[in-house]
N, C-alpha and C positions, 0 to 999 in steps of 0.2 A: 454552379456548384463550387464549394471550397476545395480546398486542397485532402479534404476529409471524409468528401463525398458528404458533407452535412448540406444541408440548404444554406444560402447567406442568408444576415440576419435582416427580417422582413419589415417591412413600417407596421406601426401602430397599428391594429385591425379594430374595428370597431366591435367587432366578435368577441375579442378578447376578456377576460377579467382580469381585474383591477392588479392582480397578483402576477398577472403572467406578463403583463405591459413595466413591472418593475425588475421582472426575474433578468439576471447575466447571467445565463449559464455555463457551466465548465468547461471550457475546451479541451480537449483532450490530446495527445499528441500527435503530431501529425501519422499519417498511414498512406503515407506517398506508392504508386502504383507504377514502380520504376524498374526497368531490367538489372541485374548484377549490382541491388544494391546492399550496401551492408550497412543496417539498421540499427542504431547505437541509439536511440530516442526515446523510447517505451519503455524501458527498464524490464523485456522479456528478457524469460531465461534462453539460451540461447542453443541447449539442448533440447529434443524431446523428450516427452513424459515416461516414465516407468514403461518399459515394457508389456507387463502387467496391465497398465489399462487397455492396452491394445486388444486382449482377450476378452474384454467388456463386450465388444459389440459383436455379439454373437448374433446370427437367425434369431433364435428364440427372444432376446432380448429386443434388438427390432423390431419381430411379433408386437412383443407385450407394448412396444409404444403407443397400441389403440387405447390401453388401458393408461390412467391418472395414477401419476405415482402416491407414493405414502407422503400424505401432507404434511407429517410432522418430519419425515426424513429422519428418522427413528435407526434405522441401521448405520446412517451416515456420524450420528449426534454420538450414540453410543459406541461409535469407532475412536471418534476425535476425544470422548473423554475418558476412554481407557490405554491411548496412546499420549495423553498428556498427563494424564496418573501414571502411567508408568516411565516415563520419561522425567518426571520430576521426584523419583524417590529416596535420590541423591541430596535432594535440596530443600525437601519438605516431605517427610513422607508420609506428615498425615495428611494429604492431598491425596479424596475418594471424588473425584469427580465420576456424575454419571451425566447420564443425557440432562435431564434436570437445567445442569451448571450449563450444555450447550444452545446455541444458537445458531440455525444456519442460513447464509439467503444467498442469492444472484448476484456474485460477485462481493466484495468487503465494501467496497460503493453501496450498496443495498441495505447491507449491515448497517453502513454509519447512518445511513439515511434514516433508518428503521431509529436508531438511536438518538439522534437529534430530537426526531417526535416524541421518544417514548420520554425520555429524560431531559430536554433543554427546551421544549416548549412551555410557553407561557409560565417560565419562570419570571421573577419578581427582580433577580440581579443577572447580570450579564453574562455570558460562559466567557470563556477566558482561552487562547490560544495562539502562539506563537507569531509572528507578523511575517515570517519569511517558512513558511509550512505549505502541506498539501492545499493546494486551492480549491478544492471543491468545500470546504469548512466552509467559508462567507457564502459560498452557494446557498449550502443547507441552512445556513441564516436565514436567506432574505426568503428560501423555499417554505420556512416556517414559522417564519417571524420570529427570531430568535435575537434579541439584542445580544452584543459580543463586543469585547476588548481584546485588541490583539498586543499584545507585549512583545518587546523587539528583545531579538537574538542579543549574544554579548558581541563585543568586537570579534571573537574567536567562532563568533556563526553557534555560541552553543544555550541551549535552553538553559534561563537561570529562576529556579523555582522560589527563590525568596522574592521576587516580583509577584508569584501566585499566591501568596501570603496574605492574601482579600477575600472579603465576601465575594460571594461568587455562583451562577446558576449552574457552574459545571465547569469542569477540565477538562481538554483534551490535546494529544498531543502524536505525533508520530514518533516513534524512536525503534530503528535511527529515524532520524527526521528527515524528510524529503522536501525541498529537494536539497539539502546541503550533505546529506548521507552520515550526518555527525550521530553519536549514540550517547544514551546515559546508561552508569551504570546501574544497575538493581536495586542497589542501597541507597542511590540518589533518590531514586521511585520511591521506595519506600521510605524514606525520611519525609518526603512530601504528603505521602497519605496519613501517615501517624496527626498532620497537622489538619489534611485537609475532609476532615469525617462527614460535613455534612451537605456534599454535591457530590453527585458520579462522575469519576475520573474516569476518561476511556484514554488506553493506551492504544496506539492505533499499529499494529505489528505488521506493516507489509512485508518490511525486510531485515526481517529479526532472524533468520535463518543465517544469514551474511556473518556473524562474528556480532551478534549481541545478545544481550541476556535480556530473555523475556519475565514478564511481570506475571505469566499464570501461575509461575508459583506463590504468587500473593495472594491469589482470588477466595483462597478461606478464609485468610486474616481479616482480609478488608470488604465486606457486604457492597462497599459502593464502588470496588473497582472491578470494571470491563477492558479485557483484553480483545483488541480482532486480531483477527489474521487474513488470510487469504492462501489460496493456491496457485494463484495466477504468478508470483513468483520464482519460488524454490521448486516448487513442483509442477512447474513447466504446464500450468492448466490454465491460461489466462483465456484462449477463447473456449473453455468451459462454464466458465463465469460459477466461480462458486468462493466463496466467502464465509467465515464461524466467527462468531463470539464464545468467551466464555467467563462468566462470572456466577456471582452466585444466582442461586435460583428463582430469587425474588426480580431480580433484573433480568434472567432471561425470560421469565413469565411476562413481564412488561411486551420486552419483543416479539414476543407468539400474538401477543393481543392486538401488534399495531398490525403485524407481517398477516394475518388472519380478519384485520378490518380493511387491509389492501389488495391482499393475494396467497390465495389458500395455497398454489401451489409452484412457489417458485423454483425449487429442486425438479429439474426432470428425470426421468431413471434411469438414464443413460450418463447423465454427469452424477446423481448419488454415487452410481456403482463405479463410477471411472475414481472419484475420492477417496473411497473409501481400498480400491487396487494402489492407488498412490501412497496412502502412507502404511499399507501392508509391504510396499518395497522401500524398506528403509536404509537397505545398503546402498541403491540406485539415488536415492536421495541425499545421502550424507556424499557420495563420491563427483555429484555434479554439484555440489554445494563448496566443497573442496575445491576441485577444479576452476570451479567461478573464482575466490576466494584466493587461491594463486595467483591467477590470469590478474586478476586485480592488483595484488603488489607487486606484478612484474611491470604490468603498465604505469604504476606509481612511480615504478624507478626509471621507468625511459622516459615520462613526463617531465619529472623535475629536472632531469640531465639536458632535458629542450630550455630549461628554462620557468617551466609553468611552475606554479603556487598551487598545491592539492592539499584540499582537506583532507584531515583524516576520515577516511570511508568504512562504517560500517555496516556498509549494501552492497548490492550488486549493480553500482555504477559509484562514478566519481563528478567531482565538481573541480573542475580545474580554469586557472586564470591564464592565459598566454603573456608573455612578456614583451613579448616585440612585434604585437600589432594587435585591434582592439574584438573583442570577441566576438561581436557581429561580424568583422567581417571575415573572420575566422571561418564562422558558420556557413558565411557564403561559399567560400573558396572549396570547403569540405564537403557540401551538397554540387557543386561543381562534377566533384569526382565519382559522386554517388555515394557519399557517405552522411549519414544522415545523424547529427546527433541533435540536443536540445537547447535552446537557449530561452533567458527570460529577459526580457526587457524591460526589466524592473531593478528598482533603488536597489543598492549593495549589493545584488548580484548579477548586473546585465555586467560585469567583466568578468563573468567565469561561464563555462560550458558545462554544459550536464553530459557525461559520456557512459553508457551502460555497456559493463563487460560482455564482450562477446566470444567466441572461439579463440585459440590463443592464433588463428591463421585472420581473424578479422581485427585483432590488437596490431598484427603485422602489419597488415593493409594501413590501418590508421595510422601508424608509428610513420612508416615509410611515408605518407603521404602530410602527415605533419613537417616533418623534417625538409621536403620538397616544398612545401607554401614558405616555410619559415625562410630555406634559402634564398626563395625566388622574391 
């Protein structure tokens, strides 16, 4: 077994189809099974969830788990579109989003998956997405047959949309983008869609809660752009696994028809209603969002003071280069002590680290033990 508890990867099975003897699947980050260790890898949040969901799991509601929840997840859809209609009244207030405009599945992994079928299969031109992005993208490629052109970041690690300026079976993109944590702003976004009308744009929003500006207040203007998001972030629900889109209603009807030719009941009722207690506590939300968001520029300043090269972050982790010795073996020296962050071993960025903020007593741990490898 890996480091993941996943199985290693097996030979060619004669069982097999054609399809699954070509799939590379995603790996995921590691989930190491270590005493005292402080997990900086997965880009969790680093508090617990809302209070509030806690009260979710009542008797009565463990009862009801003999029963199949609401397949359309109707209470959930209808939370998420009247907390992003009223949330957005400052910035577009003819944004009436109802359930309609949502979508929701198993995690934002799910979601995209769901989306790559609905909108980039057996398209005629390629989809189009950044060369240094979320990896699971070429997954859903070769999961769907999806031809694709990846277009490279600038020197400055940041998305440059006059390269998307092509035919094209689709757009898609993370912002911020992971894993470099860089952001665009709002009007960049929409400078691109005014151009780009006739392929669905998905903006992929894991960690837009961090200090960036999201694109659902565009989703009336523009019929082909899809926002996701997720929980598993900002709101401390990652082993929840629950995931939303939102656009307009034509495209999430798409997604009801793939999510309903796959699986009628991904939401169970135990994660609806823990969702839907999450973004009813909004104060709990904006104060660990805050807190993250701190911790974050304080580590920025004790980083560059070592020496490192940090992008600018608009997530809830950082990408940082070391200066005086090369970032694998950074990585080693740091899992050494049980700390555990991320690295890619890949073009342009195997000499930076991926480091997700954690408690400001888990930034100490890190700091301090940076400063000790560097001396030593």
């Amino acid at each position: 077994m890996s480091v993941n508890n996943l199985p290693e990867t097996a030979d060619v099975s004669p069982y097999w189809s054609e399809i699954v003897t070509e799939l590379e699947p995603y790996i995921p980050g590691e989930q190491p099974q270590l005493v005292s260790l402080i997990k900086l890898n997965t880009n969790e949040n680093p508090y617990p969830p809302s209070p509030q969901v806690a009260a979710v799991y009542t008797e009565q509601a463990i009862a009801d788990l003999r029963c199949y929840p609401d397949p359309a997840s109707m209470a959930l859809r209808e939370k998420i579109a009247a907390y992003y209609t009223e949330k957005n009244l400052d910035q577009n207030s003819d944004l009436g989003l109802t359930a309609t405009n949502v979508f929701v599945g198993n995690g934002s992994d799910e979601v995209l998956a769901h989306a790559f079928c609905a909108f980039f299969s057996g398209r005629n031109e390629p989809i189009l997405f950044p060369d240094i992005s979320y990896s699971f993208y070429p997954v859903y490629c070769n999961l769907y047959r999806v031809d694709s052109v990846q277009l490279p970041l600038d020197e400055s690690f940041n998305i440059d949309f006059s390269l998307y300026m092509q035919k094209n079976g689709g757009v898609i993109f993370p912002n911020p983008n992971a894993p470099t944590s860089i952001g665009k702003p709002l009007a960049s976004i929409e400078r691109f869609l005014q151009k780009n009308t006739d392929s669905v744009v998905i903006v992929d929003e894991a960690y837009i809660d961090f200090g960036g500006e999201s694109a659902v207040a565009l989703v009336d203007q523009y019929p082909n752009l899809l926002v996701v998001q997720t929980l598993s972030k900002s709101r401390s629900l990652a082993g929840a696994r629950l995931g939303f889109a939102i656009g307009n209603k034509d495209l999430i009807a798409a997604l009801i028809r793939v999510k309903d030719s796959f699986n009628s009941y991904p939401i169970d009722r135990l994660t609806e209603a823990a969702g839907i207690a999450a973004f009813n506590d909004e104060a709990y939300f904006n104060d660990c969002c805050q807190k993250i968001m701190a911790t974050r520029n304080g580590l920025v300043r004790d980083l560059k003071q070592m020496g490192f090269q940090v992008l600018p972050s608009q997530a809830n982790f950082l990408m940082a280069k070391p200066s005086s010795m090369a970032a694998a073996e950074l990585f080693e020296c740091l899992r050494a002590r049980h700390i555990i962050v991320r690295f890619f071993n890949k073009p342009r960025i195997g000499d930076y680290l991926r480091i997700t903020i954690g408690t400001d007593a888990d930034m100490q741990v890190l700091v301090q033990a940076l400063k000790d490898i560097i001396a030593g």
